[in-house]
C-alpha angles and dihedrals in degrees: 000000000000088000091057080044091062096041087053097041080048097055098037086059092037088059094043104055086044102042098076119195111259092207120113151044106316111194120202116246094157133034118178104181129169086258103034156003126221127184115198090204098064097020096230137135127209121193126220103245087241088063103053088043088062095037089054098041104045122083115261096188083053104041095025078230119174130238113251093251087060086050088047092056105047082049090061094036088054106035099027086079110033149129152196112205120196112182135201092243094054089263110149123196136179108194143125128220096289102030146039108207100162129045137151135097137309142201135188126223096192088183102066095016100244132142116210112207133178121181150136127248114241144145120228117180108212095204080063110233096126149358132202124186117192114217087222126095125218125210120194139183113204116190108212150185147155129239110168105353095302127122119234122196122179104195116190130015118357108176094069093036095243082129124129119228121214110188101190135187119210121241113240109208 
């Protein structure tokens, strides 16, 4: 008996120094996408050479395409300063410090590491000068995992690797 009293006291501390809480403000430090690839810490962007194949070939009078500096720099502009927000009440947000574009619930399967979103895409300006609600609902799977501390998120298809991977580090307040 005191033998099945260790296992278990093993595996229960096992569990809870690797199953990290999911509430709070995550904010991006990472993001791997099929096109391109942006770290926070040194504030660069790398593009997949597919990518700067197509942005050089097609035809930016045409299409009113832009180069890919002006590309680089909307990427900083947009994930330099954003969050994932996983509430206690289920409430899930994607927003940075001036806008709320994505809201709706959430919900976490720990056992296959999934978490379960459906949400609406918006765009709530904090500052409060306007506000815009989609009809449409949007529902997500997002894979996910920690290393370090850090949150992982793989958003799309998966299978085929077109995913885009969020590693996020949650804000202590």
């Amino acid at each position: 008996m005191n033998k099945v009293f260790v296992v278990f006291l093993l595996v229960l501390s096992f569990v809870s120094v690797n199953n990290y809480d999911i509430n709070g403000e995550w904010e991006i430090i990472y993001v791997k996408t099929p096109n391109y690839t942006y770290d926070k810490k040194t504030n660069q962007v790398d593009f997949s050479r597919t990518y700067r194949r197509f942005v050089k070939t097609s035809n930016r009078k045409q299409l009113d395409f832009p180069t890919l500096e002006k590309i680089e720099a909307e990427i900083k502009m947009k994930d330099s300063n954003n969050w994932f927000v996983f509430d206690k009440n289920g409430i899930y947000q994607r927003r940075t410090d001036f806008d709320v574009f994505v809201e709706g619930s959430y919900e976490v399967d720990s056992i296959n590491k999934i978490i379960k979103t459906s949400a609406k895409n918006i765009s709530k300006n904090t500052l409060g000068s306007h506000e815009y609600r989609s009809r449409r609902e949007l529902k997500t799977n997002m894979n996910y995992y920690f290393e370090n501390g850090l949150l992982h998120l793989s958003i799309g298809k998966f299978k085929d690797k077109q995913s885009t991977l969020f590693i996020l580090k949650k804000n202590i307040n």
